[in-house]
N, C-alpha and C positions, 0 to 999 in steps of 0.2 A: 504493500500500500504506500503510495506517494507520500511523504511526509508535509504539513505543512508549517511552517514557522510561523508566531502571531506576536511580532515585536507592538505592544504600546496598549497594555493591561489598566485604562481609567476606565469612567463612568461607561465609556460606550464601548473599548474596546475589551474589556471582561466579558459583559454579555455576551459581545459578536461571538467570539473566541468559546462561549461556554455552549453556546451553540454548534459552531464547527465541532465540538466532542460530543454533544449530544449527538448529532448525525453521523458518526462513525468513521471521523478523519481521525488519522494517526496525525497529534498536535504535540508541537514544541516551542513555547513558549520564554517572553524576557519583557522586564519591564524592570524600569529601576526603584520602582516598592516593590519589594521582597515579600511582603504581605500577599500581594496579589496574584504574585507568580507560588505561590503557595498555597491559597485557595484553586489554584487551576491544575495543582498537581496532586491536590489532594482528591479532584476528580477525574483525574487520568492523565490530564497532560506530561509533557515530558518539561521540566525543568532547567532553563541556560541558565550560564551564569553571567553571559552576555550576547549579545545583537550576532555577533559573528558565530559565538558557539551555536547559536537557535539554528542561525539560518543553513550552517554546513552538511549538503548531502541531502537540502530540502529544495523538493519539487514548485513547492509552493510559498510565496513571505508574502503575508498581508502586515501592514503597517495601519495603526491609528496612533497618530501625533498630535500634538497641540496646533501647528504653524509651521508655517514654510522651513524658518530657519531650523527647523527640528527634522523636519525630512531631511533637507539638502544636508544637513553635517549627520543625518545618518548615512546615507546614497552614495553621496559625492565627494571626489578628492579620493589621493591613494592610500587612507585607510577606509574608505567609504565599501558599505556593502556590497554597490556593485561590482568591484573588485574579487570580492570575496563570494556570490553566487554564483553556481554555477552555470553557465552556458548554458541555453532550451531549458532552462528553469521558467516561471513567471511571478512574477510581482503584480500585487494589487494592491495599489496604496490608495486607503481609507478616508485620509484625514481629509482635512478642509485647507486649500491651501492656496497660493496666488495659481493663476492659469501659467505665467511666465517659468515658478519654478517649478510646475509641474512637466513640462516641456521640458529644463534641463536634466531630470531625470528621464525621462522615457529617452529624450538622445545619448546617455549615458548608459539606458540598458540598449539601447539598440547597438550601439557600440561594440556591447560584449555578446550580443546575441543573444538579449534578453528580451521577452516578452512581459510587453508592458500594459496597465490597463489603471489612468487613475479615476478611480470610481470614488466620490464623494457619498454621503448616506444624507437621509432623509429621515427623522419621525421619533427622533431624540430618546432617551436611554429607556422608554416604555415599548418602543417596535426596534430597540436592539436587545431588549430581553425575550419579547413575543417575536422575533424572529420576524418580524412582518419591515423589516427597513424599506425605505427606498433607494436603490444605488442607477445615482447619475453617471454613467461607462464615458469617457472618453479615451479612444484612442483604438485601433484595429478590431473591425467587427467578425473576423475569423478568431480572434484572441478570448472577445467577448464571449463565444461559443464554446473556447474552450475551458474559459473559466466558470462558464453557469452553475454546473455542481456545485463549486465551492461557493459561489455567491447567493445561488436559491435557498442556502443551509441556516443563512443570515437575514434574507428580504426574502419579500413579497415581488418586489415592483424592479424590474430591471429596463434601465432607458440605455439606448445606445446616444449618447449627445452627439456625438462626430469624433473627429481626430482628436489627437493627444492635445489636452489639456481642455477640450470641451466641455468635460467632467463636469471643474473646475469653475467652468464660465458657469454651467445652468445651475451649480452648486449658489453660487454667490447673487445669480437673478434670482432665486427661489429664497433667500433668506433673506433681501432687500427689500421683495415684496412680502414676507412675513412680518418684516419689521414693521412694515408701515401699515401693515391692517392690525397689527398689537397696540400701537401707538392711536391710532384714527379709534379702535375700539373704547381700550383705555381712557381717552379723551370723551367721548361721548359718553360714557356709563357717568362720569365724575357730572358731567354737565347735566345730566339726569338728576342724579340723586341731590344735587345741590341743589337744586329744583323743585325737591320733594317725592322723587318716585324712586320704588324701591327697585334695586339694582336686578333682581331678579326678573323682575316683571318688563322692565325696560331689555334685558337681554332677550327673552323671549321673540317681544314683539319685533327687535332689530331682526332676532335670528330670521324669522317666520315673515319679515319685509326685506326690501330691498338693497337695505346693509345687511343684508347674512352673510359671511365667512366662514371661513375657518374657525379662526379663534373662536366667534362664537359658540361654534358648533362642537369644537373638542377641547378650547383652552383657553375660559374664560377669564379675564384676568383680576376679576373683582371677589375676592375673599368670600367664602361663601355661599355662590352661586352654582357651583362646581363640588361634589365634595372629593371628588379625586384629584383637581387641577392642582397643582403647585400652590397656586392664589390661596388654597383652602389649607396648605399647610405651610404656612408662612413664607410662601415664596421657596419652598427648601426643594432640591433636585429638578429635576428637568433638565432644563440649556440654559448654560449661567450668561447672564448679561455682558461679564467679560467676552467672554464668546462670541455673542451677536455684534459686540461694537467689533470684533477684532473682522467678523467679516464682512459687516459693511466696511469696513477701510480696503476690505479687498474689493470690494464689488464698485467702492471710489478709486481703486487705482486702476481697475481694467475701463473705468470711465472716462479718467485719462488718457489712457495710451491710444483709445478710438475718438478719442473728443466726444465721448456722449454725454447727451445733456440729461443728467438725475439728479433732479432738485428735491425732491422725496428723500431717495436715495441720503442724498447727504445731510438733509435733516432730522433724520433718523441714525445719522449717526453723531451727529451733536448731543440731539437726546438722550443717546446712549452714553456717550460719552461723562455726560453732567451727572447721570444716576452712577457712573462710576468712581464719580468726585465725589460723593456722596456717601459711598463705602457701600455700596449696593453689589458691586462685580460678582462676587460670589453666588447671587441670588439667583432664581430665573428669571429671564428675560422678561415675564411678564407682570417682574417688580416696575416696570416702566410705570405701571398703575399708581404709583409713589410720587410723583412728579407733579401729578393734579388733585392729590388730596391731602396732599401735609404743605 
């Protein structure tokens, strides 16, 4: 059985990872909590004691990082992993990352004859537990196929986006307009209830009228409304706010590089930004609701 390596054990990449064992991949695992890589060997995994020991003599390295800089000085440079994988291996990197550096690794494995694919996810640490993720694919659609196994093990919803680094791009469109229907929601509930109506009753009628969304629909951001949202347990787990500001900065710098105009876009990340000065980072995303009622 092919081996597969799953360097980057946090909130999203333990589940991914506890799933690839539940499905019956032979897994070898590294993250630098020791904690983590320890829960995942207490359910079968195999234990590194680092990034090169996981990856040696594995058919397969999936990666979930924090940010760009955290792939490229895992990948890149001669003690970088691609160095160290072997030829007609394949890589699927996870994380969330600029579309730019994700381009500098797929040209780094294609170099050594590596097969590349960076798939971004979708549906934050509750559909990387349920296995139900979304993964945005950029990069070879023969690649894509032959990665399905290991990726339908973790999602539901597989997108092929385009070429290397397209991932990336629909990764960063798709959380810009999250932000801004969390923010737009957030805003209106507060403008309600300061009004006199109760927040519940007001999300209904949004849900069930013409402002229906998402958020409404699965993540609402008003305390109480929800009793599983995040909102309903202090803001605790989900997708932390540091998070969201880190990739709308990404989703403002691929707006540069084509000149596009996102004026949402980069007000949603000032937003973000201000609940970060505020010592919010940690919280979910959908502490933004903090902004308009304190």
């Amino acid at each position: 059985m092919t081996t597969i390596a799953f360097i980057g054990l946090g909130h999203m990449g333990l589940p991914m990872a506890r799933n690839l064992l539940k499905a019956g991949f032979a897994l070898r695992v590294f993250d630098l909590l020791q904690s983590a890589v320890d829960s995942l060997a207490a359910e079968g995994a195999t234990p590194a004691a680092s990034a090169a020991e996981a990856v040696a003599g594995a058919g397969v390295v999936v990666s979930m990082l924090p940010a760009s800089r955290h792939v490229e000085g895992l990948y890149l440079g001669e003690s970088g992993l691609m160095a160290q994988i072997s030829p007609g291996s394949l890589v699927l990197e996870c994380s969330t990352i600029a579309p730019e550096s994700a381009r500098k690794v797929h040209a780094a494995a294609s170099a050594r004859d590596i097969a590349m694919l960076d798939a971004p996810v979708s549906g934050g640490t509750a559909g990387a537990a349920a296995g139900t993720l979304t993964f945005m694919v950029g990069g070879d659609a023969a690649v894509l196929e032959r990665a399905r196994p290991v990726l339908s093990a973790m999602g539901k919803n597989l997108f092929h986006a385009g070429p290397d680094g397209a991932g990336q791009v629909a990764k960063v469109c798709n959380n810009q307009l999250l932000a801004v229907q969390m923010i737009g929601t957030a805003e209106a509930l507060a403008l309600g209830v300061a009004n006199g109506l109760d927040a519940a009753t007001l999300a209904e009628i949004m849900r069930q009228s013409s402002g229906g969304n998402w958020v409404l629909e699965k993540y609402n951001p008003w305390p109480g409304v929800m009793e599983n949202a995040p909102a309903s347990k202090g803001y605790s787990g989900g997708f932390m706010s540091q998070l969201m500001a880190k990739d709308l900065g990404l989703a403002q710098e691929a707006a540069q590089l084509t000149a596009s105009s996102t004026p949402m876009g980069a007000l949603a990340l000032q937003l973000y930004r201000l609940l970060l000065k505020q010592g919010h980072g940690e919280l979910d995303f959908s502490a933004v609701q903090k902004l308009f009622v304190e």
